[in-house]
N, C-alpha and C positions, 0 to 999 in steps of 0.2 A: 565583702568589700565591693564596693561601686566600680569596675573594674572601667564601665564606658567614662565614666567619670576622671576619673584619671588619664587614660588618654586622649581627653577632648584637656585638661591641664596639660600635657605633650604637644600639642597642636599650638596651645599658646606660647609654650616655651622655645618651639620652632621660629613662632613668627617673630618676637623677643629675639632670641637672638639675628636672627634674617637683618633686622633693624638696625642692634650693634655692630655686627660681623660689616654691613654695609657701611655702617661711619666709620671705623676704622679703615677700613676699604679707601675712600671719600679722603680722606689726613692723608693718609701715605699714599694714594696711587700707585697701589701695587699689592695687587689679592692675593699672590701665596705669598706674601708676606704679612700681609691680616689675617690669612688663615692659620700660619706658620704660628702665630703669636696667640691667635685666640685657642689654638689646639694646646699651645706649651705655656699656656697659663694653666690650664685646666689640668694638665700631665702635672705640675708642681704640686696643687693641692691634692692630687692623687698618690702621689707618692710619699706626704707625708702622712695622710692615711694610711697606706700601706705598711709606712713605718711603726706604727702604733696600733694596726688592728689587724692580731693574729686570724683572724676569718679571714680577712681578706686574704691574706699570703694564702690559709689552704685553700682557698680558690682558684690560685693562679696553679698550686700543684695539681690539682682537679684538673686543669687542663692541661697539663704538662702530662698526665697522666693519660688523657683523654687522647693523646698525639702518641704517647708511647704504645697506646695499643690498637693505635690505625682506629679507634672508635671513632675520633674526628681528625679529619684531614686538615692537613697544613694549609690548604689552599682557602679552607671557611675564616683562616684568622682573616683573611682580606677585607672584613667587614671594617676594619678601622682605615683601611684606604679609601675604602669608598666612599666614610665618610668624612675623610678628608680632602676627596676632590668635589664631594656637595659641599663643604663649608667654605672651597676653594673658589666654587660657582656661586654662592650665596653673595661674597664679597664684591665679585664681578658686577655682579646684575643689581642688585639693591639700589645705587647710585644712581641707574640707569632708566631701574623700570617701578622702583617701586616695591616695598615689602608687600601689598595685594596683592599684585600681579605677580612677583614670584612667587605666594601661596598658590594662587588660583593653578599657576602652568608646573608648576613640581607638585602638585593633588593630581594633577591628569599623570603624571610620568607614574606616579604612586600608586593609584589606584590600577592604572593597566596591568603593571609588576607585580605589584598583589596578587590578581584574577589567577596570575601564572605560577606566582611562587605558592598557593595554598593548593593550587592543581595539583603543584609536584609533591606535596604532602613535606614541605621542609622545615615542619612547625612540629611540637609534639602531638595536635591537633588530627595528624594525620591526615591524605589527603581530600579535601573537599571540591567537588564537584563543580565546575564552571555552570552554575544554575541560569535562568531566566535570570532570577533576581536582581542573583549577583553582576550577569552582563549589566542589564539594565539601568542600574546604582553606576557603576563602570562606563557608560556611553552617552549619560546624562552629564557626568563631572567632564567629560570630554567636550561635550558639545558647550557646557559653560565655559571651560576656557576659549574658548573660540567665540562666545559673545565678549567675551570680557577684553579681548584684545583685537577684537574688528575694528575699533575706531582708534587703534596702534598699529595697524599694518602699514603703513605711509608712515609711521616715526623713522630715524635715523637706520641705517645699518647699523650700527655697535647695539642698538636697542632689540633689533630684530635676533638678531647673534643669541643676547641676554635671553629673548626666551626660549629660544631652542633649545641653549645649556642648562635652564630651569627645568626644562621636560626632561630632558636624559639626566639631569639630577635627582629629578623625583623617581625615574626608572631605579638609580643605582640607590636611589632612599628605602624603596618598596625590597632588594634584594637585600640590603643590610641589616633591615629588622630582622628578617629569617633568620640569616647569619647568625646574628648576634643570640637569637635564641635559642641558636644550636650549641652557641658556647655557654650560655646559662646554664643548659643540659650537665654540664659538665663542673664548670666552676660552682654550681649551687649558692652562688652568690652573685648579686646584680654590679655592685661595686667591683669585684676582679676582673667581670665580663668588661665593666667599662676601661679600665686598666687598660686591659690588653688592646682594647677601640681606640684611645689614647698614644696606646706606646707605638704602635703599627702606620695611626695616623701620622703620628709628627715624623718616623722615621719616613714615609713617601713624602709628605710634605720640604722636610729638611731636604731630601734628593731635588724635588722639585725646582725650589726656591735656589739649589748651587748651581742647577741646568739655566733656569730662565737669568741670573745674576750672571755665570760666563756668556750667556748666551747677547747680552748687553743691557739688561734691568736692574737697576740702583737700589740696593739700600735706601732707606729713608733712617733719618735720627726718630725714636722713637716720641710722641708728642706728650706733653705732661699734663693735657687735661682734655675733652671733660674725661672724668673719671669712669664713666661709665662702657665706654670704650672696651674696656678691660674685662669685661665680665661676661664676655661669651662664655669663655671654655668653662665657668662655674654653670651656666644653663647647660650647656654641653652633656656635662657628666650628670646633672638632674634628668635630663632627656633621655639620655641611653642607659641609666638605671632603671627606670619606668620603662621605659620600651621593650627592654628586654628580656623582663619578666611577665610584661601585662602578651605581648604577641604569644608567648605559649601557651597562653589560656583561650586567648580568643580569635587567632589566626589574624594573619597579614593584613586580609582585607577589611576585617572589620574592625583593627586596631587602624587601620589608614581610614576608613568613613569616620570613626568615634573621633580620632584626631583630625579630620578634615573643619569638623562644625566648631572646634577650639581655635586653631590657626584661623579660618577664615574671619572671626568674630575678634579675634586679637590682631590680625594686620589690618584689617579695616579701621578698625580704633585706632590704631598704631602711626597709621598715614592721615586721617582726621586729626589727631591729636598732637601727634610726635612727624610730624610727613617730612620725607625725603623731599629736600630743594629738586624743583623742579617737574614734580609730580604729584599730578591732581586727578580728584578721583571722579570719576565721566560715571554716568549713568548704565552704561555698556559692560563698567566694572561691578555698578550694585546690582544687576541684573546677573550678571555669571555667579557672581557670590551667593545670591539668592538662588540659583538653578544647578549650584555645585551643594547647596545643604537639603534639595529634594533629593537630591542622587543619596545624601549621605541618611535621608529618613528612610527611603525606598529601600537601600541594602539595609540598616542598621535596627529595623524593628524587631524584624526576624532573629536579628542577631544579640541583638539584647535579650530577647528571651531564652538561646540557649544561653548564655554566661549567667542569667541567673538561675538555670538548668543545674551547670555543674555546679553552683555553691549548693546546691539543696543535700547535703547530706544522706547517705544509701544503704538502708538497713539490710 
């Protein structure tokens, strides 16, 4: 199995949704509410799975199991909160800055998280080493988003906002794959795992969405076309299927490079093709893009050779 392969398809299916998640976002004027909705579309088609495919259920007692005997801590399910306040930030900033630009500035928050989460060995991978390398892949994606948004430093405050929440969403993107691998651990299947990302998300979401609504943010009626709208939470659950089994094989960081060079190459198409009113794409952006996929060749050659290491079968 083409393991880099697959999650450079994750990269795409990130920027794909970034794109939706942000027009829904754009109609209603009000992100936990496009989040609230693209997470409990995807939680529907999940449960009617669950209805119909006994693996799945023993997956969820896998982890139920997994909690009963202190193997995994209650505090790792938080991985569906975290990605529910990335899908929360997605919504935000896409309107604002741009599906590239939040690739490029949540690749920096991802790759830095990474470096740290495969230090602390939170992958079955066990823990690997902060190499040269691996800095290097790491400080090159960094210094590209910093080309890519030098000629957006002078845009608005709400846009300047947009990318900082893009960085600290890439951080809590980088701690969630781990997560989410720790619960694979357990569920032995990718579909429970995402279940429980699902069920954990919309329940902080739902809190969120009753806090910021008391707090004086409106409902919106919800809009009946375009259609497409609607089809985050189905990328969603493709996303953190994939992820959450491809990170145990090939650790945090070099499932974030492999899916760096998919995302980057599908929200550039995405904003050429499908672009966010109001955002255009500056030379400063194809230049970060192009100095965020050396970072992603520099870590990721090395790293493609061990993934096809562990397929080689061991007499």
């Amino acid at each position: 199995m083409r393991l880099d392969l697959f999650a450079a398809l994750c990269g795409i299916l990130v920027a794909l949704q970034s794109r939706i998640n942000g027009g829904l976002s754009a109609l209603l004027g009000n992100g936990v509410e496009a989040a609230l909705i693209s997470f409990g579309s995807g939680f529907i088609i999940l449960n009617l799975i669950l209805a119909t495919n006994p693996k799945v259920r023993n997956g969820l007692r896998g982890i139920r199991l997994g909690i009963r005997s202190k193997q995994l801590p209650r505090w790792r399910l938080s991985a569906g909160a975290l990605g529910g306040i990335f899908v929360a930030i997605q919504t935000y900033s896409v309107p604002l800055i741009g599906v590239a630009l939040l690739s490029v500035t949540t690749i920096a928050g991802q790759t830095a998280a990474s470096l740290f989460v495969d230090r602390a060995g939170m992958t079955a991978g066990g823990k690997q080493p902060i190499t040269l390398r691996r800095t290097l892949a790491a400080v090159i994606t960094v210094i590209a988003v910093l080309v890519a948004v030098w000629d957006r430093l002078s845009i608005a405050h709400a846009s300047l906002i947009a990318i900082a929440l893009s960085f600290g969403g890439g951080l809590l993107l980088g701690l969630q794959r781990a997560l989410n691998g720790q619960i694979n651990e357990h569920s032995k299947h990718s579909l429970a795992t995402t279940w429980m990302n699902f069920a954990t998300g919309c329940t902080f979401l739902s809190c969120l969405l009753l806090f910021t609504t008391l707090s004086g943010d409106k409902l919106v009626k919800l809009p009946t076309s375009p259609w497409w709208i609607y089809i985050g939470g189905s990328i969603g659950i493709l996303y953190i299927a994939f992820a959450s089994t491809i990170v145990q094989e090939i650790g945090v960081l070099a499932f974030t490079l492999f899916t760096t060079g998919g995302q980057l190459i599908g929200s550039l198409l995405i904003d050429l093709i499908f672009p966010t009113e109001g955002v255009e794409i500056g030379p400063n952006l194809i230049i970060g893009i192009v100095l965020s996929y050396v970072g992603v060749l520099i870590g990721g050659v090395k790293m493609q050779g061990s993934i096809r290491a562990k397929s080689v079968p061991q007499n």
